[in-house]
C-alpha positions in Angstrom: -3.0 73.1 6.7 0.0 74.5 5.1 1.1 78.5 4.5 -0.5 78.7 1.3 -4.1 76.6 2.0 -3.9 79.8 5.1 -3.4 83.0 3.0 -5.6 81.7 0.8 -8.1 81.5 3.9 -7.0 84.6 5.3 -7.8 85.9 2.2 -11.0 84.7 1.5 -12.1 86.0 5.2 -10.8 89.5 4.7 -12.9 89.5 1.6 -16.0 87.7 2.6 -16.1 89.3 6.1 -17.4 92.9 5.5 -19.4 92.2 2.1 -22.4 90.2 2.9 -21.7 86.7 1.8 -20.5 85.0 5.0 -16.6 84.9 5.7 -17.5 82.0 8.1 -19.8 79.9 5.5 -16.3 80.3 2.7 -14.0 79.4 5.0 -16.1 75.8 6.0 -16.6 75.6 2.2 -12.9 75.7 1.2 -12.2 73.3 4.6 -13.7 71.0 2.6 -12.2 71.5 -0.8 -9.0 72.1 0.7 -9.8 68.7 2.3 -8.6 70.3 5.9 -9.4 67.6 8.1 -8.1 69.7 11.7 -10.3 71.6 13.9 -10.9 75.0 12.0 -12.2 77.4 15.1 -8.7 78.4 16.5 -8.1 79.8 12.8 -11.0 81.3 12.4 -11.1 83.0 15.6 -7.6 84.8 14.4 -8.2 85.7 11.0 -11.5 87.3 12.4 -8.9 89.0 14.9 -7.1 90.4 11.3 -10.4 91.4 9.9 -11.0 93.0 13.5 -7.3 95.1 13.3 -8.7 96.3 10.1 -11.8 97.7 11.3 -9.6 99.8 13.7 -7.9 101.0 11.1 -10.6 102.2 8.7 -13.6 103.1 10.9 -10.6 104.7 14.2 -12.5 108.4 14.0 -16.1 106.4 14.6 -13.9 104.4 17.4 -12.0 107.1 19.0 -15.3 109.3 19.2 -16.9 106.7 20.9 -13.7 106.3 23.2 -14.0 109.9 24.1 -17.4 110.2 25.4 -18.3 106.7 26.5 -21.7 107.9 27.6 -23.9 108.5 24.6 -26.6 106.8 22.9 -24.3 104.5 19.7 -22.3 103.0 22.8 -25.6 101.5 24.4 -27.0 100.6 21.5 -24.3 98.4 20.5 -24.4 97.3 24.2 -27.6 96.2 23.2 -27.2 95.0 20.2 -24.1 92.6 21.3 -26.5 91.3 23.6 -28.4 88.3 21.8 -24.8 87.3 20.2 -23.8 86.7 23.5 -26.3 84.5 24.8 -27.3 82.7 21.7 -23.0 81.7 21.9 -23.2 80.6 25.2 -26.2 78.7 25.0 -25.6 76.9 21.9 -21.4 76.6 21.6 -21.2 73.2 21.4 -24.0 73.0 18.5 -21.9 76.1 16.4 -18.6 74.0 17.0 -20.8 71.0 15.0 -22.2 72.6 12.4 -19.0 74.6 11.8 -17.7 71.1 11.5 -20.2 69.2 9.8 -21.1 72.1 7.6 -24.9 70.2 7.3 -26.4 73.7 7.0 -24.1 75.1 5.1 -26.0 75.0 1.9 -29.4 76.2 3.5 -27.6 78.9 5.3 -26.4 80.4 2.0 -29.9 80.2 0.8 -31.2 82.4 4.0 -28.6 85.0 3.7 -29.5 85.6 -0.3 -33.1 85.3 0.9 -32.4 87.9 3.8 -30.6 90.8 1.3 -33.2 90.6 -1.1 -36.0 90.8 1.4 -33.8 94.2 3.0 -33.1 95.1 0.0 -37.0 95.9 -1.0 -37.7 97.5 2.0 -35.1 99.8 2.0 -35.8 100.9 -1.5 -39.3 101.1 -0.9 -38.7 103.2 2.3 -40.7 106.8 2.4 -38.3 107.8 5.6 -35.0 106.9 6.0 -33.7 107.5 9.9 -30.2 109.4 10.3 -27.9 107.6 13.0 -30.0 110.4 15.5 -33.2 109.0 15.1 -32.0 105.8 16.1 -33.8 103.7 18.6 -33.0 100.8 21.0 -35.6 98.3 19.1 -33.6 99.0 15.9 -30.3 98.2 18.1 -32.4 94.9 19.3 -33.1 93.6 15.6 -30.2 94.3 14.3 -28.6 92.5 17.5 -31.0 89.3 16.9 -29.7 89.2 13.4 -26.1 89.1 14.2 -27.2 86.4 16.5 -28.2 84.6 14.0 -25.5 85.3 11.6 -23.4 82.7 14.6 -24.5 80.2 11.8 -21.5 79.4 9.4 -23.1 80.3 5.9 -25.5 83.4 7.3 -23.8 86.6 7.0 -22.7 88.4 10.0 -22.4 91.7 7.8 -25.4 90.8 5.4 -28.0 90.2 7.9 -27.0 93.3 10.6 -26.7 95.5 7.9 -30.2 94.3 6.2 -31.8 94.4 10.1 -30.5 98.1 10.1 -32.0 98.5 6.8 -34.9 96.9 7.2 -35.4 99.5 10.2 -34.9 102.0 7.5 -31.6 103.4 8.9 -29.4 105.5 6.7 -27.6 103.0 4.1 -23.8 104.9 5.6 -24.8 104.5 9.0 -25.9 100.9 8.6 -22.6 99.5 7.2 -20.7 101.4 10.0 -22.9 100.5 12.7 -22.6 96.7 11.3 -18.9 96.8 11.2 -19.0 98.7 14.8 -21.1 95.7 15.8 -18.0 93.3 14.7 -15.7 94.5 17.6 -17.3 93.0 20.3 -18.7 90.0 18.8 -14.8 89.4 17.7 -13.4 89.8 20.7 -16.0 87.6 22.9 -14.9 84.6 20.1 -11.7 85.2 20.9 -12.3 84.9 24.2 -14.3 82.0 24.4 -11.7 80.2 22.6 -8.8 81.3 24.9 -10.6 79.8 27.1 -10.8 76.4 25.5 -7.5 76.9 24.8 -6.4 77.0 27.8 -8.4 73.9 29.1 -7.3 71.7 26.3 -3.9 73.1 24.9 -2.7 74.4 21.6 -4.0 72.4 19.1 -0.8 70.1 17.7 -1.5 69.8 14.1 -2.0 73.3 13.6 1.4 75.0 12.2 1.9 79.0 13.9 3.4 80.5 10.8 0.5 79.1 9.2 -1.8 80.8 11.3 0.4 83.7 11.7 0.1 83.6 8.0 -3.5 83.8 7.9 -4.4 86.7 9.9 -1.9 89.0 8.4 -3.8 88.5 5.1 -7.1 89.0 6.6 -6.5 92.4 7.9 -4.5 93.2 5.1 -7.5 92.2 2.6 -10.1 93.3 5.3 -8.8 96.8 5.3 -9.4 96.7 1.2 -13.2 95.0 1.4 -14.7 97.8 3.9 -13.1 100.3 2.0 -15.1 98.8 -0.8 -18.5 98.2 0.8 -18.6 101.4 2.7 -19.2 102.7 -0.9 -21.2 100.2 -2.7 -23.5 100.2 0.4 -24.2 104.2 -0.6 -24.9 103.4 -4.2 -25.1 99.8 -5.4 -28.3 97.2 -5.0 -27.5 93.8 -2.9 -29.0 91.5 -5.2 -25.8 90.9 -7.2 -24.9 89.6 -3.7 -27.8 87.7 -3.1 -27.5 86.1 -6.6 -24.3 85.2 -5.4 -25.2 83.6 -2.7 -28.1 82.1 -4.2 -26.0 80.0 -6.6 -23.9 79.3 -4.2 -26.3 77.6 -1.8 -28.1 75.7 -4.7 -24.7 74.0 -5.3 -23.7 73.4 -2.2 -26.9 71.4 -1.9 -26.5 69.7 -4.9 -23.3 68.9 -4.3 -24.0 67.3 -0.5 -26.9 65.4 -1.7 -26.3 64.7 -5.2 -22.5 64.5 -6.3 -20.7 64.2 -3.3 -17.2 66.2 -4.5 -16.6 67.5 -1.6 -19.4 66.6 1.1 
């Protein structure tokens, strides 16, 4: 992978990560267009550490009020809801490592997550009572967390499926995106972890070029900062179904293409 194959990456992940058509699913897709043949996770891990220095940046007075009282309610339920992330990772690693690799669900995933915003989508808009972040309870924290658990898929949306879980729990649209983009700290931070830990074990990997890397994640954040910007306000006002269109057409070729044409799969 060379500089410009990872800012275009970087790019696509600070994009894809925070609007709800899987950073994770785009980056195995353009793998294989790019032809990328090296192990992708190490990369991934630190252009999701870009996207993660730009959620500092944009959501720092949700962070730093969290930081100053410790002890309240939003830090347990995203305890909570980092939960089922965390054992559904360390249980299954070596099958998300495959996939991520093999992308074989890649097209099905794609298919869930369209399937997934327009189910939220309905509910939300349907909703008599919407909840404010104070009538939030620890079973909404749980779904949302088993959603993002889920979302360890490549092709199902970390973003899209917590923020249609909170949704579908009829939580305020505002406090939905921020909780989901709250909910990316730790879930970026235990990746990274797990994969210094590898790391350590088996060594840097040899074919994969620093500046490239280096490259990568300074777009992410750079781009990430941009695309919550941009969600925090079509979350308030805008449907998800262009979204789930999106990814709708997206999966269908994806399929086609792995089954039928064989371009790139």
């Amino acid at each position: 992978m060379n500089i410009f194959e990872a800012i275009v990456l970087g790019a696509i992940q600070g994009l894809t990560e925070f609007l709800p058509v899987s950073s994770s699913g785009h980056l195995v897709l353009l793998q294989k267009i790019f032809g990328i043949a090296e192990p992708m996770l190490l990369f991934d891990t630190l252009v999701h550490v870009g996207t993660l220095i730009a959620v500092f940046i944009v959501l720092w007075n949700d962070i730093s009020t969290i930081l100053r009282r410790i002890v309240q309610p939003l830090t347990g339920y995203l305890i909570l809801a980092t939960i089922p992330t965390v054992i559904v990772a360390l249980l299954l690693k070596d099958f998300i490592e495959e996939t991520f690799q093999s992308a074989a669900f890649l097209g099905f995933s794609f298919l869930f997550t369209a399937l997934a915003l327009l189910v939220s989508e309905q509910v939300s808009r349907f909703s008599v009572r919407v909840k404010p972040q104070a009538a939030m309870d620890w079973f909404d924290a749980l779904v949302i967390g088993i959603c993002q658990a889920i979302a360890i898929i490549p092709g199902v949306s970390r973003s899209g499926l917590t923020i249609s879980g909170a949704l579908s729990r009829r939580l305020n649209r505002d406090f939905a995106a921020r909780f989901a983009f709250l909910l990316s700290i730790p879930a970026i931070l235990g990746a990274l972890i797990l994969q210094l830990k590898d790391l350590a074990k088996s060594g840097f990997p040899p074919t994969m070029d620093p500046a490239s890397m280096i490259a990568g994640t300074v777009t992410a954040a750079v781009i990430g900062f941009f695309s919550i910007k941009f969600m925090l306000k079509i979350v308030k006002t805008r449907s998800f179904r262009g979204f789930a269109l999106y990814m709708a057409i997206l999966g269908f070729l994806v399929l086609a293409d792995q089954h039928f044409f064989h371009f790139f799969f």
